[in-house]
C-alpha positions in Angstrom: -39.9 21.2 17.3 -39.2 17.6 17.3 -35.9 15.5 16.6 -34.9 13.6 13.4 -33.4 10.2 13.7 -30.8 8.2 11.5 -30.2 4.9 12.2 -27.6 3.1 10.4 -27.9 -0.9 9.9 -26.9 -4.2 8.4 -28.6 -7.3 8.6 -30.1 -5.9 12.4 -33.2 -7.8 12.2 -32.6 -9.0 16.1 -31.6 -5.2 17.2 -33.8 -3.0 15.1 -37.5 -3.3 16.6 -36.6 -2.3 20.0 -34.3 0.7 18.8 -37.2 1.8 16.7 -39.8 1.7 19.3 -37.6 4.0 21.5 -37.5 6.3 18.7 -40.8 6.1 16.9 -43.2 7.1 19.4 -41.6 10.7 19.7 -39.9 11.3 16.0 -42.0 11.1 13.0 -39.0 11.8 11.2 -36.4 8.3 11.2 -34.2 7.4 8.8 -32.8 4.0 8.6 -29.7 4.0 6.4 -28.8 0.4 5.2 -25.9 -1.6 3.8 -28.0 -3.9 2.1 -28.9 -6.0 4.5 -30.2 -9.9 3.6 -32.5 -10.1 6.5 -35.7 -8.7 7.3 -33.9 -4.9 8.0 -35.5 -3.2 5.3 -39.1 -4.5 6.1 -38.8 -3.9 9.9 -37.9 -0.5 9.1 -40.3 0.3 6.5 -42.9 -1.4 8.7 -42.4 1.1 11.3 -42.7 3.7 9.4 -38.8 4.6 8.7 -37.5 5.7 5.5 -35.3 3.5 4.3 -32.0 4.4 2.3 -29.1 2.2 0.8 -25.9 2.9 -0.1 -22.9 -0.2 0.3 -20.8 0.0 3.2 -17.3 1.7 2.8 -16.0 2.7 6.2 -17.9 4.0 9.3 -16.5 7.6 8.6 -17.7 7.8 5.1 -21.5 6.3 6.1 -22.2 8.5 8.8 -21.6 11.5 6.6 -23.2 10.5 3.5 -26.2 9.8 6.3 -25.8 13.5 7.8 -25.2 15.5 4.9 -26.8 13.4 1.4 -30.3 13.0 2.9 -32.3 15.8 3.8 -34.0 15.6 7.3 -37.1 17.9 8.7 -35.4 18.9 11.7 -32.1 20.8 12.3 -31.2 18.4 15.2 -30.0 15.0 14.3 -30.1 12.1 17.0 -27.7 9.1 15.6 -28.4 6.0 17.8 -26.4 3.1 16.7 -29.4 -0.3 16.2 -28.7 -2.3 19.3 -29.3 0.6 20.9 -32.1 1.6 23.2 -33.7 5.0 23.9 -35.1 5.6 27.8 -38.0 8.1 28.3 -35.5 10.6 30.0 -32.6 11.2 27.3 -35.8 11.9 24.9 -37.2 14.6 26.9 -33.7 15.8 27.8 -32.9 16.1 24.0 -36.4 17.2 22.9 -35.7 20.3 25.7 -32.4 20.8 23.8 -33.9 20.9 20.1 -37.2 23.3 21.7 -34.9 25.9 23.2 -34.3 29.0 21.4 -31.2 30.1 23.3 -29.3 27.1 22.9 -25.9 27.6 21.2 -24.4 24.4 21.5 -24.3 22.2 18.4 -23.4 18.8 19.6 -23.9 16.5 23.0 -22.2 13.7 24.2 -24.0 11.1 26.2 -22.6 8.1 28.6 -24.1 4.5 28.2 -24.9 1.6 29.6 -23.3 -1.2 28.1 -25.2 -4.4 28.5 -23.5 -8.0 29.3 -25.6 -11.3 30.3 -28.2 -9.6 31.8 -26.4 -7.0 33.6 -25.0 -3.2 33.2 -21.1 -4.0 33.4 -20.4 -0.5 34.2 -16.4 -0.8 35.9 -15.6 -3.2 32.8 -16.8 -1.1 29.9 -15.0 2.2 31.1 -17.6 3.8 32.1 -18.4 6.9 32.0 -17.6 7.1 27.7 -19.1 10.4 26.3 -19.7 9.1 22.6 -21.7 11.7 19.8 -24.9 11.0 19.8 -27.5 14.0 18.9 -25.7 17.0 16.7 -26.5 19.7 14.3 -25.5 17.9 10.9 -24.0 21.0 9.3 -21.7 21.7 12.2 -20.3 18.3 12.5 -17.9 15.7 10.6 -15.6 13.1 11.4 -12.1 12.1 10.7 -10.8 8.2 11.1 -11.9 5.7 9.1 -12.8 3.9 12.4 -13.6 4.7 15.8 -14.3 7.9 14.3 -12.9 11.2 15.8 -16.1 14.0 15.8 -14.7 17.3 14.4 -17.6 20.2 16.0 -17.5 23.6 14.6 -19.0 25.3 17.8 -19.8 24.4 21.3 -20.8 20.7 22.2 -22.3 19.5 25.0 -23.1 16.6 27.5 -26.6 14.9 28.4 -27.2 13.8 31.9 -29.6 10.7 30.9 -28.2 7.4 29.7 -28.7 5.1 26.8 -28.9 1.6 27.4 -26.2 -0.6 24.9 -27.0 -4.2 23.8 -23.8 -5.0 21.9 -23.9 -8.4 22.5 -28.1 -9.2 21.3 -26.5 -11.1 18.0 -24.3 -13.7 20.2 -20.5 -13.9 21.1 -20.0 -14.9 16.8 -21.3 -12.0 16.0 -18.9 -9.9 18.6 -15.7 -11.6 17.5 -16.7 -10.8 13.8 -17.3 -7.3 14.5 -14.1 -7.0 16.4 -12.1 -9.2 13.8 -13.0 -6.5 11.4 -12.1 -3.6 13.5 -8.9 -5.1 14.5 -7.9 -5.1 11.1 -8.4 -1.3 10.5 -7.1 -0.6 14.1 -3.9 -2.2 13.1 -3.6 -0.2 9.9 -4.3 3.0 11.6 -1.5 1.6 14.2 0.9 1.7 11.7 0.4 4.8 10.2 0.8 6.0 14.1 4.0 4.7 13.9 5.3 5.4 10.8 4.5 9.1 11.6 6.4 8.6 14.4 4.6 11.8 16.6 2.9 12.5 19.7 0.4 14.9 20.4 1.7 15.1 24.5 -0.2 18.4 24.6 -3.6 16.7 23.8 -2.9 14.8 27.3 -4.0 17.8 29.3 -6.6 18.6 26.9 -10.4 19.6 28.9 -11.9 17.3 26.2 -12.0 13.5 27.4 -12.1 12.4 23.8 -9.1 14.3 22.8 -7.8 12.6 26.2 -8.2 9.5 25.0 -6.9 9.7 21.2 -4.0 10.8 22.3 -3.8 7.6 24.8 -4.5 5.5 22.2 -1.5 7.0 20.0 0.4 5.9 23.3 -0.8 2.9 23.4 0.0 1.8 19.7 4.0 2.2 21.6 3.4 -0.2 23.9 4.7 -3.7 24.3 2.6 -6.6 25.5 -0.6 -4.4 25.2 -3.2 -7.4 25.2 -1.6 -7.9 28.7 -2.1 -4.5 29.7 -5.3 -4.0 28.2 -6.8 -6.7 30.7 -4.7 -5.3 33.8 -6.1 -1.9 33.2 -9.9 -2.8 32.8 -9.7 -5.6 35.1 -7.7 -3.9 38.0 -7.3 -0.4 37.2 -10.9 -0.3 36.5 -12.5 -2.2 38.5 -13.8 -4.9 36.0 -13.6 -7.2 38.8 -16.2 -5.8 40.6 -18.6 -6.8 37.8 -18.5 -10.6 38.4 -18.2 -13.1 35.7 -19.3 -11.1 33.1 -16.6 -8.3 34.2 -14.7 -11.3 33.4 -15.3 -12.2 30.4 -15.4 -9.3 29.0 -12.3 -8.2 29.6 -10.7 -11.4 28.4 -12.6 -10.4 25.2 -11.0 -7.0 25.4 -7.4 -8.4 25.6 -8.3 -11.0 22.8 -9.1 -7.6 20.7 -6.0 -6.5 21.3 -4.0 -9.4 20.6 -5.7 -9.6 17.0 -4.7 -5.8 16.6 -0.9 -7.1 17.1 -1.0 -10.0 15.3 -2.4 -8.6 12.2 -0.1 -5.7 12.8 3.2 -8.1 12.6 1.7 -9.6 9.7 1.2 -6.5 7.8 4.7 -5.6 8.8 6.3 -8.7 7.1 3.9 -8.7 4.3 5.4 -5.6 3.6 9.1 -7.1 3.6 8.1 -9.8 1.7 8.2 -12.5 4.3 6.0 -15.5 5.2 3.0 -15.4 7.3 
């Protein structure tokens, strides 16, 4: 039994040939699910011998399940890499073992990264070790959060030893600060709606589950003052983001900037709101 694949894209013409040739040579079953991309997306994908689906880009929660549960696949197990990133020999034979054993009663498995930055792994800046979803049994899974999705699993889940490697930044720093100017704007609406429900899961702070962990530190963190600040401290400091020279750097400074957009945009929701000027 083999693995299927779904890869979800928009205009990744830079990323997309290297994620499909970690995919390709072991799957004869990928999926590339696109938001109409203008570049060459389409043809790459079809080129490599992906099917290719469209549907116009909503929110992240809504396209990963339309991708998991509107298109059928030929095998049960589903591996969803995002397209800048790539796929080392030893997570596929770790996950083809998972998908070939008969006794395996897990339904979902994490795996950690390796999050890519000027030529190097920045492993203290990028809070490393991160379990994020990545290979799942599509009818046992959905997700909740219209960003920086939370994964609902309806059974057991796992964790992969190997490592995937993460090249965010292959479409330039323009490209990053988009991205992140367009997450910052949902982040500050989901921020607000934190607020305004004005509760605290404390309990999910001794949760076993690092991603419950850390949902619940974000609710925290929404309650925060001078959180760009604090951002940097944590991963610079706290982390160790130091340790990873310049780029450690940078990247954290990029980090706090993220936040500082989240707060902004969150004041000016606020007096939008009141009727006030921006």
């Amino acid at each position: 039994m083999s693995i299927s694949v779904l890869i979800m894209t928009l205009n990744e013409e830079e990323n997309l040939p290297r994620c499909l040739a970690s995919v390709t040579a072991w799957s004869d079953d990928v999926v590339v699910l696109d938001s109409f991309s203008t570049d060459r997306t389409v043809e790459i994908a079809r080129a490599a011998g992906a099917r290719v689906f469209q549907r116009v880009y909503d929110n992240e929660r809504d396209q990963r399940h339309y991708g998991m549960h509107e298109i059928n696949f030929k095998y049960p197990w589903l591996y969803i890499p995002d397209a800048d990133e790539v796929t080392p020999p030893d997570l596929r034979d770790e996950m083809l073992a998972v998908a070939t054993d008969p006794e395996e009663t897990r339904v979902a498995f994490r795996v950690r990264y390796r999050n890519m930055f000027m030529g190097r792994w920045i492993r203290r800046s990028s809070l490393y070790p991160t379990w994020i979803m990545r290979l799942v049994r599509p009818d046992r899974v959905k997700l909740e959060r219209l960003i920086n999705c939370t994964w609902m699993v309806d059974g057991p889940e796992g964790k992969l030893e190997s490592h995937f490697d993460h090249f965010s930044f292959n479409k330039g720093l323009d490209h990053w600060f988009a991205k992140h100017n367009a997450y910052s704007t949902a982040e500050a609406k989901e921020s607000l709606h934190s607020l305004e429900r004005g509760e605290v899961d404390w309990r999910g702070l001794l949760s076993r589950v690092p991603s419950e962990r850390r949902r619940v530190l974000k609710e925290l963190s929404f309650r925060m003052p001078c959180r760009p600040t604090l951002r940097f401290l944590y991963m610079y400091i706290l982390r160790g983001g130091i340790l990873d020279g310049r780029p450690g750097l940078l990247y954290c400074r990029m980090l706090a900037a993220y936040e500082l957009m989240i707060v902004a945009k969150m004041d000016e929701m606020r007096r939008r709101a009141r009727g006030l000027p921006i």
